[in-house]
Backbone bond lengths (Angstrom), bond angles and torsions (degrees), N, CA, C in turn:
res aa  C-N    CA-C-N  psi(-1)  N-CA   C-N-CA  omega(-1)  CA-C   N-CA-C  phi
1 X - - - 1.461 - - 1.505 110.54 -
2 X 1.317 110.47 -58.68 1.720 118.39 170.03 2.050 109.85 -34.81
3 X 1.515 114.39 -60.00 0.502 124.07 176.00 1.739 127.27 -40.21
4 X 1.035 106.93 -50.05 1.398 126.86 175.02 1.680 122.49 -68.37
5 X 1.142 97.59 -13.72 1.898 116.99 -160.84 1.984 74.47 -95.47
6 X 1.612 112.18 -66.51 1.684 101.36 -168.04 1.340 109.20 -55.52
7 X 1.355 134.96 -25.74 0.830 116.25 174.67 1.946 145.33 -80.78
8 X 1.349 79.22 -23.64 1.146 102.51 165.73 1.901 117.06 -68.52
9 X 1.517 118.61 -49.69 1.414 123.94 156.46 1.692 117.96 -50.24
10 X 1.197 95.83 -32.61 1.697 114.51 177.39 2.008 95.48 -45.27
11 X 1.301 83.15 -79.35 1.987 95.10 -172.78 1.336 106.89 -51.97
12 X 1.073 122.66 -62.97 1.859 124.00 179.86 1.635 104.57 -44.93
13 X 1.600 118.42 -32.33 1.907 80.06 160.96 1.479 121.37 -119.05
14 X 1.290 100.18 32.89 1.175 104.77 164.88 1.929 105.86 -98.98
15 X 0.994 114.30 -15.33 1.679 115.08 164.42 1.635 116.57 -68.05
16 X 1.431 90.86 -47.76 1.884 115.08 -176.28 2.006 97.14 -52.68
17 X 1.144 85.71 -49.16 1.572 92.37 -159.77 1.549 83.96 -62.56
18 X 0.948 124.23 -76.74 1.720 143.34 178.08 1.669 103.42 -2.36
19 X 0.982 84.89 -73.22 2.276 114.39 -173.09 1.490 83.57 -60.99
20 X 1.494 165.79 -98.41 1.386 154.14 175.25 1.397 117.98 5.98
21 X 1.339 102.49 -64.29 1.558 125.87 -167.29 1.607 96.45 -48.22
22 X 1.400 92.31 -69.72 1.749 113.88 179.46 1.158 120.14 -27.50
23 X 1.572 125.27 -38.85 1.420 117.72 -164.84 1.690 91.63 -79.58
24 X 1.438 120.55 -38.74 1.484 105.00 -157.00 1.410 109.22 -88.80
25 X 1.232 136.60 -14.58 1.674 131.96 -172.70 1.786 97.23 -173.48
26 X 1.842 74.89 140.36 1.578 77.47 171.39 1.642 122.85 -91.66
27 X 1.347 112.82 24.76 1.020 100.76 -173.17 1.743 98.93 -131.36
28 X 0.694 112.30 -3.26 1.846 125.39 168.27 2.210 85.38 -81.12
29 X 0.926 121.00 -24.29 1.366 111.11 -166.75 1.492 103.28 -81.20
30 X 1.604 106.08 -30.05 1.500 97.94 -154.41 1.758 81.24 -94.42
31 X 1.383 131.10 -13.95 1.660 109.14 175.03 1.611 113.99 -74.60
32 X 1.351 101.19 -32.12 1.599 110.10 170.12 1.444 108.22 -61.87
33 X 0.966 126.10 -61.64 1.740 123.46 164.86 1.546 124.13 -23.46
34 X 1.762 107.35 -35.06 1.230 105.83 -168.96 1.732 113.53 -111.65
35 X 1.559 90.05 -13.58 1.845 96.83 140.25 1.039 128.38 -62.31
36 X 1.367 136.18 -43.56 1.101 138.26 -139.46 2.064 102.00 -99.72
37 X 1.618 89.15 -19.82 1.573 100.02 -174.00 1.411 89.97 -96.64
38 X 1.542 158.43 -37.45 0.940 168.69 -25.04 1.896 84.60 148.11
39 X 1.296 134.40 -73.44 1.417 147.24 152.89 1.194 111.26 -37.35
40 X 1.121 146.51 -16.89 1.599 132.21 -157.02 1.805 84.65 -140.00
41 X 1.356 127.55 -20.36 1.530 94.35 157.55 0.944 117.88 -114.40
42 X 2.212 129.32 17.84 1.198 98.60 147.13 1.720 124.37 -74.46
43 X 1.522 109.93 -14.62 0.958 106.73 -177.33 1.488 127.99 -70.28
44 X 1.396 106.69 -16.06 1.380 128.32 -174.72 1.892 99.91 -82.54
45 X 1.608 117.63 -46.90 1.159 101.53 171.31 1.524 110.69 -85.77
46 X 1.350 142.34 18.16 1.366 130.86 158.99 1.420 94.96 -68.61
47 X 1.836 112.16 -71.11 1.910 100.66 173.97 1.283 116.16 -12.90
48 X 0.997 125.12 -67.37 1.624 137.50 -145.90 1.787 99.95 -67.47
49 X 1.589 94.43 -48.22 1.618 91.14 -166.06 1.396 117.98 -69.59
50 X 1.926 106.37 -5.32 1.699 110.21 -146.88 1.806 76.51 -96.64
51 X 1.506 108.25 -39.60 1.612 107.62 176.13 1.407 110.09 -71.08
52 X 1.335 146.35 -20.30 1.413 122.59 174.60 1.742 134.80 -78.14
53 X 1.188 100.52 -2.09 1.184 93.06 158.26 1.731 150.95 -88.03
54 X 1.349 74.39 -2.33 1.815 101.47 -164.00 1.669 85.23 -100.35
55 X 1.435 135.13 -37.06 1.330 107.17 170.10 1.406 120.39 -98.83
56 X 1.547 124.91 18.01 1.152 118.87 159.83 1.529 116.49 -81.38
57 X 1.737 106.96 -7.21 1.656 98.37 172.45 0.949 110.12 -83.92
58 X 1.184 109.89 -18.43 1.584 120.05 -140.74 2.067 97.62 -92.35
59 X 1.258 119.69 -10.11 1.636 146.70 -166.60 1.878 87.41 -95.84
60 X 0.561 136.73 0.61 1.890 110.03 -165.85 1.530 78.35 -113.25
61 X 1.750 117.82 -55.13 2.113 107.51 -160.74 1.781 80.33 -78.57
62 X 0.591 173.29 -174.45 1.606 161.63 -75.90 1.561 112.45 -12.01
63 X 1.064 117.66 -69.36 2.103 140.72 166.78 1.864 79.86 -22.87
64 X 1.672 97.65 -72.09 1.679 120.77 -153.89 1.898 94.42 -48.24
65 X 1.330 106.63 -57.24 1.289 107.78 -176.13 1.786 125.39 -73.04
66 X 0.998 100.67 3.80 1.407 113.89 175.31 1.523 125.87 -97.59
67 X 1.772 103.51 -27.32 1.455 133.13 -171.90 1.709 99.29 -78.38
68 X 1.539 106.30 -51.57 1.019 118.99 174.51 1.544 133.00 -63.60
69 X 1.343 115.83 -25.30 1.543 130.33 157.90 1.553 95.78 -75.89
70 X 1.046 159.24 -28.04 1.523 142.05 -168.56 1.530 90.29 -102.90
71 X 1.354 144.71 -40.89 1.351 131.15 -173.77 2.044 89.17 -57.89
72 X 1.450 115.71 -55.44 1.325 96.23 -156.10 1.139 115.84 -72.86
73 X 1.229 119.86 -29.45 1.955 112.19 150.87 1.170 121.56 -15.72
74 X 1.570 90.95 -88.26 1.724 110.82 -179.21 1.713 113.67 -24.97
75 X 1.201 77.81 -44.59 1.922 93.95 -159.59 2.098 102.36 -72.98
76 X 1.168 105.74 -31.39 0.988 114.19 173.47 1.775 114.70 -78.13
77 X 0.945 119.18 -59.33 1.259 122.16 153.30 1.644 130.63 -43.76
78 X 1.369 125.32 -28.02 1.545 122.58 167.64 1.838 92.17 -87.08
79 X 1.293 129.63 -46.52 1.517 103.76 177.75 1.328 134.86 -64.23
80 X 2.076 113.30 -14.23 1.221 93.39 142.77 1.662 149.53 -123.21
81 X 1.461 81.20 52.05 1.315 103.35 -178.94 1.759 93.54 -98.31
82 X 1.487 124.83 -28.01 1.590 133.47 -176.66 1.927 95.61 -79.46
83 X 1.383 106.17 -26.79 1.516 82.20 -173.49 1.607 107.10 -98.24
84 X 1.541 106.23 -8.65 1.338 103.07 159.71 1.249 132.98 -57.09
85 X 1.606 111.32 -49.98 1.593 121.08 179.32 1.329 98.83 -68.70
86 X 1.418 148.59 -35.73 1.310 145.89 -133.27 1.806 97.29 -94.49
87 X 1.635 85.17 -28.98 1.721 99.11 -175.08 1.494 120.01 -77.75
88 X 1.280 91.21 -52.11 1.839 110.20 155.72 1.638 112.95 -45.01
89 X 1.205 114.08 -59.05 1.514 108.02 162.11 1.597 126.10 -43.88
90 X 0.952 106.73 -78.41 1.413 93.68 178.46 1.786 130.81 -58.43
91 X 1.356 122.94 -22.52 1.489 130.65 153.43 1.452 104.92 -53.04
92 X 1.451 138.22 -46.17 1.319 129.51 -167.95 1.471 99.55 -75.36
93 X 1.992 123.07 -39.11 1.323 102.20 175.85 1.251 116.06 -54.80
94 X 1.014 128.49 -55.03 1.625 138.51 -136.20 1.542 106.22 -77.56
95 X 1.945 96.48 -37.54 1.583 91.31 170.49 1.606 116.82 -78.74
96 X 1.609 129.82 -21.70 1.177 125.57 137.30 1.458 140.93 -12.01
97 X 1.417 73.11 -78.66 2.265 80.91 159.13 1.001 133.99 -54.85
98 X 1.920 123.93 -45.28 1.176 133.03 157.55 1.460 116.77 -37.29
99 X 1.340 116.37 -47.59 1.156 137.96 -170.86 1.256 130.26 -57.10
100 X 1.672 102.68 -39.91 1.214 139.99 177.49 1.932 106.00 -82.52
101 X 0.907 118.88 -49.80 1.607 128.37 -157.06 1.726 89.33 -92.62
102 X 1.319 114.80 -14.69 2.336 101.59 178.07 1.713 74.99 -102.73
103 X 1.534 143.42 -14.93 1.658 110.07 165.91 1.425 79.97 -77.10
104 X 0.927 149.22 -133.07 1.506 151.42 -98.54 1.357 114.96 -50.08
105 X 1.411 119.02 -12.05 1.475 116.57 176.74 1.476 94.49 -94.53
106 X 1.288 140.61 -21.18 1.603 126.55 -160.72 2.133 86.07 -102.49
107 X 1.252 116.94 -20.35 1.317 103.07 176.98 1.520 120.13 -75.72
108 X 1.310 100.27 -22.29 1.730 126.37 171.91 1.467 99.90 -60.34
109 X 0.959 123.53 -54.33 1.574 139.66 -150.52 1.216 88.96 -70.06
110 X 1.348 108.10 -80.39 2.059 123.07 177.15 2.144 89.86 -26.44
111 X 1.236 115.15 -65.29 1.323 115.78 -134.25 2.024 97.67 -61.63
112 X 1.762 95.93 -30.86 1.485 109.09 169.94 1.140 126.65 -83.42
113 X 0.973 126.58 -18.44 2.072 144.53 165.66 1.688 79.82 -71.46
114 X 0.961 122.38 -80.83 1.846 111.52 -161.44 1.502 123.06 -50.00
115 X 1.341 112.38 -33.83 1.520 116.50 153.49 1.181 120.67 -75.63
116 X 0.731 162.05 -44.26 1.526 158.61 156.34 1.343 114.31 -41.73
117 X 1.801 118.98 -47.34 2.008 108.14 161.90 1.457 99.19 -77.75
118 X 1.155 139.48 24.06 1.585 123.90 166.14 1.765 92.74 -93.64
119 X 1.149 80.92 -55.58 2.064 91.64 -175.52 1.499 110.07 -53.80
120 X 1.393 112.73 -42.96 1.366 96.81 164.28 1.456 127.38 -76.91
121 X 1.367 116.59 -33.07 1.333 102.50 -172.22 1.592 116.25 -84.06
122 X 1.888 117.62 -13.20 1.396 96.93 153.68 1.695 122.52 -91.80
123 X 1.322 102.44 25.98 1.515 109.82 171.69 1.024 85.33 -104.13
124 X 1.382 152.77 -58.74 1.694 113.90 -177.15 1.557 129.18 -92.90
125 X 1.716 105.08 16.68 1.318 103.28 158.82 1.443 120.15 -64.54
126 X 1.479 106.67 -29.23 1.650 120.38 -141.31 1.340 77.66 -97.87
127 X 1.215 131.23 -38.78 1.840 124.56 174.80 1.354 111.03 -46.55
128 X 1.591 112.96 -49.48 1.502 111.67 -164.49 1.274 101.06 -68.60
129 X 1.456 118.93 -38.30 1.342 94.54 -171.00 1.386 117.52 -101.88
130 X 1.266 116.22 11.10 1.909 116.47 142.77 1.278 106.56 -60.74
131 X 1.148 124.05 -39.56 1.519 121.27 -173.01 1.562 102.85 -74.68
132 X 1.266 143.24 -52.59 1.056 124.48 -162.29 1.410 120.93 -77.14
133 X 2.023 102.26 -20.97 1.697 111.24 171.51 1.309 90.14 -58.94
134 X 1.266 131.07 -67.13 1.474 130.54 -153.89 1.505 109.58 -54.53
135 X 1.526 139.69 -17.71 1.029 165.90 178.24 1.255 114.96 -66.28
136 X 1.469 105.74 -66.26 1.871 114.35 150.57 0.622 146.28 -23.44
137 X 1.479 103.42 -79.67 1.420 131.83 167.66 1.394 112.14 -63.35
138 X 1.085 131.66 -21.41 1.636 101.25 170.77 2.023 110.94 -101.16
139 X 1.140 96.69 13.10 1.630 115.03 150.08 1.507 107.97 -54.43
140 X 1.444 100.77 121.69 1.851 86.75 166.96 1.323 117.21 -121.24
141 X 1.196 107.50 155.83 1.557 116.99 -164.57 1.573 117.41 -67.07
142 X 1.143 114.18 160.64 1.482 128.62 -179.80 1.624 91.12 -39.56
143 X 1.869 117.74 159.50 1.197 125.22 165.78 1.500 102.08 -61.17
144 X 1.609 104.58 154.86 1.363 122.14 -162.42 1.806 137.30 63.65
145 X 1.577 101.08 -32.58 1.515 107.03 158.73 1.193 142.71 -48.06
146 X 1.062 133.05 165.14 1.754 126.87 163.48 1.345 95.97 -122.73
147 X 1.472 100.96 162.52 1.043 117.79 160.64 1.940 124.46 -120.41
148 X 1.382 101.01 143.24 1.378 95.02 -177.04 1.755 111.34 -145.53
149 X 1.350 140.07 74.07 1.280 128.50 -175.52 1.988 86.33 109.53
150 X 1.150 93.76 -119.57 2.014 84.89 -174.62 1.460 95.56 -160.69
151 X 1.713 94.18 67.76 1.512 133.24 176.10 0.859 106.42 -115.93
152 X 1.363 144.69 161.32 1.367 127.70 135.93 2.204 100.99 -119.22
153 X 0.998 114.33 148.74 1.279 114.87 178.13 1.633 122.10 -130.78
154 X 1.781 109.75 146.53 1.410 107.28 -179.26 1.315 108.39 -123.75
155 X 1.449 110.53 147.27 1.319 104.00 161.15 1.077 118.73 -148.92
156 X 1.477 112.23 150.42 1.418 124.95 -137.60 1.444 93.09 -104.32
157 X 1.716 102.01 164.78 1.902 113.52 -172.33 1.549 105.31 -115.04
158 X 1.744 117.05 -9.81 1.049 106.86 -176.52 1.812 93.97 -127.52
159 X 1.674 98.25 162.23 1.709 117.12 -159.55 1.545 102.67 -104.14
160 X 1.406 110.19 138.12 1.427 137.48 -172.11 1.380 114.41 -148.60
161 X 1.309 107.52 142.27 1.777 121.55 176.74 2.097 99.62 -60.70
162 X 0.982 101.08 161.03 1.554 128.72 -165.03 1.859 86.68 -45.93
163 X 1.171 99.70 -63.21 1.712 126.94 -159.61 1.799 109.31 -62.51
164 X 1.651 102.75 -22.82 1.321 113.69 -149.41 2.086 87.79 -96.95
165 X 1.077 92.36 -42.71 2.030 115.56 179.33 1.498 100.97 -58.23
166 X 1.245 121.16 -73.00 1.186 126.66 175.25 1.648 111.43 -23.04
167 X 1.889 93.13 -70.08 1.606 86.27 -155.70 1.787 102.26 -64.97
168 X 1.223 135.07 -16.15 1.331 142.82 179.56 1.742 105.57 -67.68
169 X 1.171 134.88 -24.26 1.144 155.55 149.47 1.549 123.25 -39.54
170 X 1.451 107.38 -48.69 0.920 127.80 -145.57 1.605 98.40 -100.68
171 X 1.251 113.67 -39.00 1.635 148.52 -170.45 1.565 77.87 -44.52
172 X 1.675 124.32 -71.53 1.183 155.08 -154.78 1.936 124.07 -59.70
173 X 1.647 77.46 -25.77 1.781 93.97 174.78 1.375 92.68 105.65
174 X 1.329 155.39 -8.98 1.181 156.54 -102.97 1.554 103.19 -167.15
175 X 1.060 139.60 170.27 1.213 156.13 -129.15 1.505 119.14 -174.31
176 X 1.643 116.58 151.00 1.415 108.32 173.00 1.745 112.59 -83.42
177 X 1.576 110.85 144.72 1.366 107.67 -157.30 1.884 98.40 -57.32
178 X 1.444 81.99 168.10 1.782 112.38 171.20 0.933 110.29 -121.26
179 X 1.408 136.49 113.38 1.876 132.65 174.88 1.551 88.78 -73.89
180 X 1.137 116.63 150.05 1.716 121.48 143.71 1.675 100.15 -132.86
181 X 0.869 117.33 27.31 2.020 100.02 172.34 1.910 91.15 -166.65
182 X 1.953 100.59 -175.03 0.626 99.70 155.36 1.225 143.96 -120.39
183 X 1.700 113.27 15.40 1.505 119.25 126.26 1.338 147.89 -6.13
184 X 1.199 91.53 -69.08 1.651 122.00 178.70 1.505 103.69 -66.20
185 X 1.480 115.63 -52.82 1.271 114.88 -167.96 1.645 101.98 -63.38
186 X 0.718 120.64 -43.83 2.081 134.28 -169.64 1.959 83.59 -66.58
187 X 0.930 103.29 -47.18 1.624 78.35 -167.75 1.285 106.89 -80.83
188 X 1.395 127.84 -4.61 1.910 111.90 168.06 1.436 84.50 -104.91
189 X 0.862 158.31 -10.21 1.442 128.68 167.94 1.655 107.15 -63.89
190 X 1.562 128.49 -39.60 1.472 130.81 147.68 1.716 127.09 -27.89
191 X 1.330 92.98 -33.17 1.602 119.04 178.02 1.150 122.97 -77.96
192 X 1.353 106.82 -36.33 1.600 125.13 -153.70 1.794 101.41 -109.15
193 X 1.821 123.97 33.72 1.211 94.97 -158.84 1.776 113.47 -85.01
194 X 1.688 122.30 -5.96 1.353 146.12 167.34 1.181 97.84 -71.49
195 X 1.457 150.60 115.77 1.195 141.56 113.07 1.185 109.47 116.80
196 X 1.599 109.56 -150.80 1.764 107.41 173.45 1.646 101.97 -132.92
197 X 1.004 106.52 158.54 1.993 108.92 179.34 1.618 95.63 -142.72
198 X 1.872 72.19 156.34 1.833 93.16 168.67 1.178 104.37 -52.13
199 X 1.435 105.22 176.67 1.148 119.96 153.32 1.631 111.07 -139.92
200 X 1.777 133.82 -153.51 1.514 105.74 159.24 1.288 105.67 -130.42
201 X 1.409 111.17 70.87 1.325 124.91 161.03 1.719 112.85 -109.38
202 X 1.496 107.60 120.09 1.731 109.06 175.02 1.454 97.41 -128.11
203 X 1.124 94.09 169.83 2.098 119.29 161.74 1.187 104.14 -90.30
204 X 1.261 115.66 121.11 1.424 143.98 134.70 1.307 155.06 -89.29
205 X 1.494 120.28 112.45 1.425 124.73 -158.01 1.582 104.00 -62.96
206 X 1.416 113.08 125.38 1.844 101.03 -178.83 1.510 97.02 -125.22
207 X 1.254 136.28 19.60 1.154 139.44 159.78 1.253 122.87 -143.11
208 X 1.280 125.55 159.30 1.760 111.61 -178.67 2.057 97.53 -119.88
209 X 1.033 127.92 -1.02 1.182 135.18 166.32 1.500 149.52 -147.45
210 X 1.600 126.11 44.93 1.331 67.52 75.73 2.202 105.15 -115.18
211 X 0.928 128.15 -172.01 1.908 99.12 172.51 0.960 103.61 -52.03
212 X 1.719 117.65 130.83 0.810 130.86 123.77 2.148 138.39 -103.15
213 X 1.202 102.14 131.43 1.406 97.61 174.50 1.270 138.39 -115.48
214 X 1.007 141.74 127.12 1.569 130.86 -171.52 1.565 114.97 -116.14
215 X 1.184 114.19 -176.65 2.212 121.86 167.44 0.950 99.83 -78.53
216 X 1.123 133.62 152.13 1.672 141.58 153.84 1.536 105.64 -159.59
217 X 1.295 101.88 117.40 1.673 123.87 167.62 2.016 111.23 -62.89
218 X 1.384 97.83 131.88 1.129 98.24 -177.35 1.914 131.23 -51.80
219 X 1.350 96.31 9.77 1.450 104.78 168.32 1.870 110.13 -96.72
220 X 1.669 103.86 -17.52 1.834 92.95 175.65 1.358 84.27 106.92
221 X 1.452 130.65 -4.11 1.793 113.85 -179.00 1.405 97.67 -91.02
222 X 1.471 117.07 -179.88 1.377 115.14 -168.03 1.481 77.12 -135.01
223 X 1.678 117.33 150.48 1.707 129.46 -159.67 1.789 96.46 -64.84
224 X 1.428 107.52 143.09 1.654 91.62 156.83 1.387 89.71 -125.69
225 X 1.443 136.12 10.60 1.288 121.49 166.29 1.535 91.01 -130.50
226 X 2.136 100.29 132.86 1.781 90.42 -178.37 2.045 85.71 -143.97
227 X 1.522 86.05 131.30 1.549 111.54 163.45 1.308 153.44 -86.70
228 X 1.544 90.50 34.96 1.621 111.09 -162.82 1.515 113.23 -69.37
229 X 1.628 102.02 143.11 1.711 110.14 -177.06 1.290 107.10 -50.85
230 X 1.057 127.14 147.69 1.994 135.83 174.96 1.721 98.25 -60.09
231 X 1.387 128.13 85.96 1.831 104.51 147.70 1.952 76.15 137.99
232 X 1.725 135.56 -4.13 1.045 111.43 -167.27 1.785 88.23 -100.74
233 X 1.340 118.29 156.45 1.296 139.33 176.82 1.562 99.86 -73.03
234 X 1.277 124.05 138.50 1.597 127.35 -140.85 1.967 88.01 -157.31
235 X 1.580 102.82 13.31 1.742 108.11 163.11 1.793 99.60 -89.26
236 X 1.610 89.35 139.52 1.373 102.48 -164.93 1.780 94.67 -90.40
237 X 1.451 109.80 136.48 1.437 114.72 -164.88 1.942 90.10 -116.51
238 X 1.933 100.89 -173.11 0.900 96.88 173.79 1.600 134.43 -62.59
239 X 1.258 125.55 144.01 1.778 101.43 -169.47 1.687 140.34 28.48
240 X 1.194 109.75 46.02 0.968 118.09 -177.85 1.904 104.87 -98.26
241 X 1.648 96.64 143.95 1.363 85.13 170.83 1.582 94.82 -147.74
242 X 1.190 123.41 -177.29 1.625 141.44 -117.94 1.208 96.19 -143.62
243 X 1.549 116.41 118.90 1.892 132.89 173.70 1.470 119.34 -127.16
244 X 1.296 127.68 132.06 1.876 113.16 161.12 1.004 110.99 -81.43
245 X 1.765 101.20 146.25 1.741 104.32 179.32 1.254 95.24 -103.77
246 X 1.375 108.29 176.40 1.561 120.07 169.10 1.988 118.52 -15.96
247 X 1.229 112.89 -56.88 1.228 107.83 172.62 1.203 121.39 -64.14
248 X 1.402 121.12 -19.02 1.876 132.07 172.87 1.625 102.62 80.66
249 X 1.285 107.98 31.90 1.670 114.87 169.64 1.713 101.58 -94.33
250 X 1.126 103.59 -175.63 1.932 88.06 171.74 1.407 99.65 -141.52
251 X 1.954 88.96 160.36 1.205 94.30 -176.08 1.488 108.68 -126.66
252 X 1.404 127.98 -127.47 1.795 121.70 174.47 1.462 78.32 -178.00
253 X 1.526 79.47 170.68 1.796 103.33 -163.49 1.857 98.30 -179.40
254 X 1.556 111.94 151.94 1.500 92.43 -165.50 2.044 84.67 -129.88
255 X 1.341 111.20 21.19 1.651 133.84 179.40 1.279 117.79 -156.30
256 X 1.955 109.61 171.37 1.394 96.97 -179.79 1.902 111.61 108.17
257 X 0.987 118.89 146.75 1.330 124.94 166.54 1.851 100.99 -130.93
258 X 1.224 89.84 155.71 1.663 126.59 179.53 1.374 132.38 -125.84
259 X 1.246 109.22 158.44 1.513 105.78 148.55 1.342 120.88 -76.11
260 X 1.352 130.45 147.47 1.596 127.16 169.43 1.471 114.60 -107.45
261 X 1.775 108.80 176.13 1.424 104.50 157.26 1.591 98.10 -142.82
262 X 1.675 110.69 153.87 1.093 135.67 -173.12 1.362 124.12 -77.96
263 X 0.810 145.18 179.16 1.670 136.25 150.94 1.707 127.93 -158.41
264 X 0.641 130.38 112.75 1.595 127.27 -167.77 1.392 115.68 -131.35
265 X 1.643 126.30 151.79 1.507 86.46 -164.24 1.407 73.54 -138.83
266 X 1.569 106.03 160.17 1.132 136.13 165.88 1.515 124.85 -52.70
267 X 1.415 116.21 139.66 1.740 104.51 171.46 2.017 103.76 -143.25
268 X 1.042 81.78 170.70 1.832 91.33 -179.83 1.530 89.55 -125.28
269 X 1.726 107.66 131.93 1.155 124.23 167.29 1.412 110.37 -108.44
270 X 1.461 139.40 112.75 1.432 140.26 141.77 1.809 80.49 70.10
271 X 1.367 113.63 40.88 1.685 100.87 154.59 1.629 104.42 92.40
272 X 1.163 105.67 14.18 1.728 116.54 168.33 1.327 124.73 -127.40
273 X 1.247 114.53 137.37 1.481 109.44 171.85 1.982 106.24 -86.71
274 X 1.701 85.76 145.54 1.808 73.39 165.05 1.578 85.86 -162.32
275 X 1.513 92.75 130.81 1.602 113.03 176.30 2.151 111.53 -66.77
276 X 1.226 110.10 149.26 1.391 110.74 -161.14 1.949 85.65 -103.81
């Protein structure tokens, strides 16, 4: 307030003085003029200087408070840029997993689709070829034959040596029988109810030192199914060959003529039957 009062008395005699000047020269007026303008802006920059210090303190917590609004930006802005990626992370797991768990159910699927056309397709392999046994078999054999499995069999009314049956067998396309089961055997013992017959089981020498001899069916196989009588010796001797008797067990004999039986078997060509 003080302050303001001198200054104010300050200008009022600097006018006083001014208005004096004036009456005597005009040119004492115009130096007083340029005092007086000369006075009023030092006084104007005394104001200024008495105010600049108080806002040069007052400039640094402004800077401070300005630094501090852009840190909390920033800071706000990199955390959600962290809950962005963090978010992104876990959506990429989860659709991962999803991702992961429809493969393991569609590999499941494949793994049960592939068992199931296995099951079907040897369920209708095993059809076709019920169907084509059944196809066979109700094929019937040449007049006089039987049929049994996808055989057909003969048997003869008049008696011949081992050698003599065979080749009469043979005449026919056909062969002296081969048991392989005991099926087969039960159904020529059905066959066999007159007498006894060949069959085409002989002894064969398969070594010359020291002899040795073994069975061998007229195909060169050696028996894996054998029907020998209970108590007869079943060592293969010289030329001996192999007949069922009445009971349809077998026996051997290395002489003699018989009745025989034949055997020939059926085949399907490209979807045809044709008797041999």
């Amino acid at each position: 307030m003080s302050s303001d009062t001198q200054a104010a008395s300050h200008l009022n005699l600097n006018v006083r003085y001014n208005r004096r000047v004036q009456a005597n020269n005009r040119e004492g007026e115009r130096s007083e003029r340029v005092e007086i303008l000369e006075n009023e802006d030092r006084f104007v920059n005394t104001g200024q200087q008495k105010t600049g210090p108080g806002s040069e303190r007052n400039l640094p917590g402004a800077k401070r408070s300005g630094f501090r609004v852009t840190a909390v930006i920033l800071g706000v802005f990199y955390f959600l840029i962290l809950v962005g990626v963090f978010t992104r992370y876990i959506l990429v797991t989860l659709e991962k997993e999803q991702l992961q768990t429809r493969y393991n159910d569609l590999n499941n699927s494949y793994s049960q689709l592939q068992e199931q056309l296995s099951v079907v397709n040897n369920s209708q392999l095993q059809d076709e070829v019920k169907r084509l046994k059944e196809k066979i078999e109700e094929k019937r054999c040449s007049v006089g034959w039987e049929r049994f499995g996808c055989s057909c069999y003969f048997k003869s009314t008049e008696e011949k040596t081992w050698s003599e049956s065979r080749t009469d067998c043979q005449r026919t396309g056909a062969d002296l029988v081969i048991i392989n089961s005991k099926e087969e055997q039960d159904f020529l013992t059905q066959m066999n109810k007159y007498g006894t017959s060949w069959i085409g089981l002989e002894s064969k020498k398969t070594s010359s030192w020291p002899d040795k001899w073994e069975w061998i069916w007229v195909d060169g196989s050696k028996p894996q199914y054998q029907g020998w009588t209970v108590g007869v010796s079943v060592m293969p001797v010289n030329r001996s060959t192999a007949y069922i008797n009445l009971q349809g067990t077998w026996m051997h004999t290395n002489n003699g003529s018989k009745q025989w039986i034949c055997e020939k078997q059926n085949r399907l060509v490209l979807g045809r039957w044709h008797p041999l």
